[in-house]
N, C-alpha and C positions, 0 to 999 in steps of 0.2 A: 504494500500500500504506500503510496505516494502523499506527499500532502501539501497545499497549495495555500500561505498566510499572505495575503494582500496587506501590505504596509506604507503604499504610498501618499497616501493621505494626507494636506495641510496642517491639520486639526487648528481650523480657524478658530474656534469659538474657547479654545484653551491657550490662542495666545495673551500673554506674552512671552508662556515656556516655551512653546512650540516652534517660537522665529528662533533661536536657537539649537532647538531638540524634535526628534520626532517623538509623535505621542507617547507611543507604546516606549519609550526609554524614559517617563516619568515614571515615579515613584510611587508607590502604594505600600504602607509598613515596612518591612524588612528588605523589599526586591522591587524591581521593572515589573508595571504591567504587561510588557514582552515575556520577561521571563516566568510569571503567573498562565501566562498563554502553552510556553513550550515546554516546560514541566510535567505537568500532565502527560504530553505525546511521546517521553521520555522508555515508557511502558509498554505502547507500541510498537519499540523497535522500528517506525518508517522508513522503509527505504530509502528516501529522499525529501528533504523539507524546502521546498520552492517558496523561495520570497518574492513578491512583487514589488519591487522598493523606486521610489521616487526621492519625494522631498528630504534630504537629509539623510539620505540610502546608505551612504558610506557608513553611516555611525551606527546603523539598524546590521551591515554586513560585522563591522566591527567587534559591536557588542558580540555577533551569535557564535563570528571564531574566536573569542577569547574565550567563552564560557559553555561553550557545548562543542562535540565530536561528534554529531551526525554527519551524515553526508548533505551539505549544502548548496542549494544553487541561488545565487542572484539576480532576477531579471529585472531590467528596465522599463519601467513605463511611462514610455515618451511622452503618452496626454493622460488627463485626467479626466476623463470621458465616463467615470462609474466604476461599481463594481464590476457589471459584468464585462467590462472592457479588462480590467486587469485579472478576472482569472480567466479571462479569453488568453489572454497574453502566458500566465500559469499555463494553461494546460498544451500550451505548445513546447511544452517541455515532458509531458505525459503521453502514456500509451493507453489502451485504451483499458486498463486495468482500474481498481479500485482507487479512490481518490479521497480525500476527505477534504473541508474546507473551513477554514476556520479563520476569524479576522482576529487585527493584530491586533486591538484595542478591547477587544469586548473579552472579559473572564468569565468563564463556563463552567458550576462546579457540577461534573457530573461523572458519571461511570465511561469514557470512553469504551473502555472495552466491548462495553455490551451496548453502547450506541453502534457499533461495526462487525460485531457476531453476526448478524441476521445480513442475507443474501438479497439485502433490497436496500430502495434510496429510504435518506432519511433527512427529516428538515426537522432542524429544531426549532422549538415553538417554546411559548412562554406567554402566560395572560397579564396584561399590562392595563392602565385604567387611561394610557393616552393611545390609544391604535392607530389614530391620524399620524402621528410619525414614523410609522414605520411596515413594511410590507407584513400582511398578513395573513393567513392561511384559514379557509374553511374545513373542520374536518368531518368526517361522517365515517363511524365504524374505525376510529382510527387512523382511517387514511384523509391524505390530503384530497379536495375534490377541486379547489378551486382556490385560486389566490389574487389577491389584491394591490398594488404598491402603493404607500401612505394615501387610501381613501382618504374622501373627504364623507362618506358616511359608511363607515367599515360594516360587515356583517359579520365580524365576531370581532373578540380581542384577543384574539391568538396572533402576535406577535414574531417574527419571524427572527431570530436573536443571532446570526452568524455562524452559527453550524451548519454544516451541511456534508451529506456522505452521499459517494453515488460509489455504487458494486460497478458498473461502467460507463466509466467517463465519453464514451464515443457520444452517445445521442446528447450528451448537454455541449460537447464540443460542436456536435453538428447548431442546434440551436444555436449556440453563441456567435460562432463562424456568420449565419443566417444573419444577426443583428448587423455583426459590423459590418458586412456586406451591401443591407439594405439603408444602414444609412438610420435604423427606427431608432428614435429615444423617447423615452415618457422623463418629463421633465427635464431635458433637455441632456442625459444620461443614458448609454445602452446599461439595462436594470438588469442585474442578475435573474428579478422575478418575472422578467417577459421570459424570458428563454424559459426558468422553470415553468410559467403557465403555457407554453408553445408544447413541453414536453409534456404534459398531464393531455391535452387534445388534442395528441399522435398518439398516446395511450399508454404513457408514462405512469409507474405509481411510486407516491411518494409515500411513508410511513409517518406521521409527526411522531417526536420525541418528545416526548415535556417536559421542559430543564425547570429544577425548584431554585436554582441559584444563579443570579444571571448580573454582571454588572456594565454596564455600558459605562467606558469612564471618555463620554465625548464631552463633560464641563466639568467647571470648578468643585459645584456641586456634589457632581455623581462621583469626581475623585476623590474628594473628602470624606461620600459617604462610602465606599468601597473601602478607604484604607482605614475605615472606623468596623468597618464587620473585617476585616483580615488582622487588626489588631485584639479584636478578643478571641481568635485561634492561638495566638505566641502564647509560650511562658511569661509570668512577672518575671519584669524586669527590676532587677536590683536597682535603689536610688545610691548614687554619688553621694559623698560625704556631702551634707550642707545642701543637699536637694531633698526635693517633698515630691513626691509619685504622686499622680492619681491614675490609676490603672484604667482601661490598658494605655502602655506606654513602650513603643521603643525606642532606644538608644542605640546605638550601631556600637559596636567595639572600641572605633577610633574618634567617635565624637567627646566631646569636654564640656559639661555641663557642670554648673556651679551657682550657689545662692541661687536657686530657681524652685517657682512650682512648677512642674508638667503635668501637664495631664487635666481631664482624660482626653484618649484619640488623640494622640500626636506619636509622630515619630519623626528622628532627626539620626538624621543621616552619616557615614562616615568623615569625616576631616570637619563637620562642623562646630564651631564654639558657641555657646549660648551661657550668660553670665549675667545673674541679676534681672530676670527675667520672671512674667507668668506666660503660659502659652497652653492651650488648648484648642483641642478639635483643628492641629494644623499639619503642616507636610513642611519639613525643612530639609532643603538640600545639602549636598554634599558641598563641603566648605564654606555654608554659609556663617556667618557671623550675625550674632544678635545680643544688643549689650543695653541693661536696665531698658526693657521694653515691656508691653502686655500686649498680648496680639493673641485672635482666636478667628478661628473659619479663616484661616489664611494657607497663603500657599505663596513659599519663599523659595526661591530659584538658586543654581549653584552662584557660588562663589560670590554673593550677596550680600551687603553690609546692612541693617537694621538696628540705626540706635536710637533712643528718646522718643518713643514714640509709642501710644494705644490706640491703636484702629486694628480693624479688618483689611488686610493685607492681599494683592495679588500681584506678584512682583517677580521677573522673571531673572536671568542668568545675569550676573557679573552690573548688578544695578547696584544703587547706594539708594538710601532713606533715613536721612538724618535730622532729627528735630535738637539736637544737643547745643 
């Protein structure tokens, strides 16, 4: 089995980290939401893990050979035309064997294994209370019968979360091939879910899966609230002489933390220093600094300076914020 992460993405709406970094190399608790994604497929054994990489590609190639030894390949995606442009682009690197599909930003907590046991396609699903944003699936007897992309009046709210498994990749190759050909976009994007609703009425079937754990970290938000559910899985963290915990709380090995409260829902990253500080419910990068401040629901970028200062914080790589 082969497997196809589309990672070329902007992630407009999470800059100002992202004009620096690509999404999926932000931070959640302990690790990269990249490496929360490829974790898991670790178990699988894949034969091959195809990246789609654009914006910032180098760093996404970077990170995956410093820290994993599967077999990787890098492709380029020259435009930004959608998803189903870029694992159109993926699967020109596949045969027409078993595929799995999985995006770089959204974390999926689920039994791989037995999403890919079974000899059939599978779409992950998920009920959501906004279904206008995102493509979704009708199911009947478990199967997919029909799907939608961000209606504007949806007929369920089964949500279509970035999974996806196909036993054989030929007919969604054929479909996708068909889009970029003809030129079709819904929304001004070839949709990964035209091709899948092309393939259900040629007489494709799809299985839905129903993922209970699903985080989409495409805003501030959803990343603050993602590394607050992945912070109450760690161990307590020991506090630093002259630090006050409030759990959960991580501290990376090499960060220096001193006369501070932490916590809860914060974690602070390796080479950061934090002194004289309260901080909660934030994400602190790697080597930032933050000296006699109170900051909460914030999100502080590498190599960062934050002194004199209580507000709600969203501040990217290698900035300064000085009120002193």
């Amino acid at each position: 089995m082969k497997v196809i992460i589309p990672v070329a993405g902007v992630g407009t709406r999470l800059r100002p980290h992202t004009l620096s970094k690509p999404k999926p190399l932000l931070r959640v608790a302990e690790k990269t939401i990249l490496s929360y994604v490829l974790d898991p497929l670790l178990a699988l054994n894949p034969e091959e893990v195809i990246f789609v990489i654009g914006h910032k590609g180098s760093q996404i190639r970077q990170f995956v050979e410093e820290n994993y030894d599967f077999k990787a390949t890098f492709v380029w995606q020259d435009r930004l035309l959608g998803l189903g442009y870029a694992v159109q682009q993926g699967l020109l690197h596949v045969g027409d064997g078993p595929v799995l599909v999985i995006l770089g930003d959204t974390i999926v907590e689920c039994d791989l294994k037995e999403l890919i046991r079974h000899k059939e396609n599978i779409l992950g699903v998920r009920q959501v209370d906004d279904p206008q944003r995102f493509g979704v699936a009708e199911v009947k007897d478990g199967m997919v019968v029909s799907l939608q992309e961000k209606p504007a009046e949806p007929r369920t709210n089964l949500a279509l979360i970035g999974l996806y498994y196909f036993y054989d990749s030929s007919e969604l190759k054929q479909a996708l091939n068909d889009l970029v050909v003809s030129g079709r976009r819904t929304r001004g994007e070839i949709q990964l879910t035209d091709a899948l609703e092309t393939m259900i009425d040629n007489g494709a079937r799809f299985r839905a899966f129903e993922v209970k754990q699903w985080y989409d970290c495409g805003k501030k938000e959803a990343v603050l609230a993602t590394n607050r559910h992945f912070l109450m899985k760690l161990p307590p963290t020991s506090p630093p002489e002259g630090v006050t915990i409030v759990p959960p709380v991580y501290i990376a090995p090499g960060a220096k933390v001193s006369e501070s409260v932490i916590g809860p829902y914060v974690s602070i990253a390796d080479g950061a220093e934090v002194h004289r500080c309260i901080i909660k419910n934030s994400i602190i990068s790697t080597g930032a600094s933050i000296d006699n401040a109170v900051i909460e629901r914030s999100l502080v970028g590498m190599n960062t300076t934050v002194k004199g200062t209580s507000q709600v914080l969203n501040v990217g790589d290698s900035s300064e914020v000085d009120y002193d």
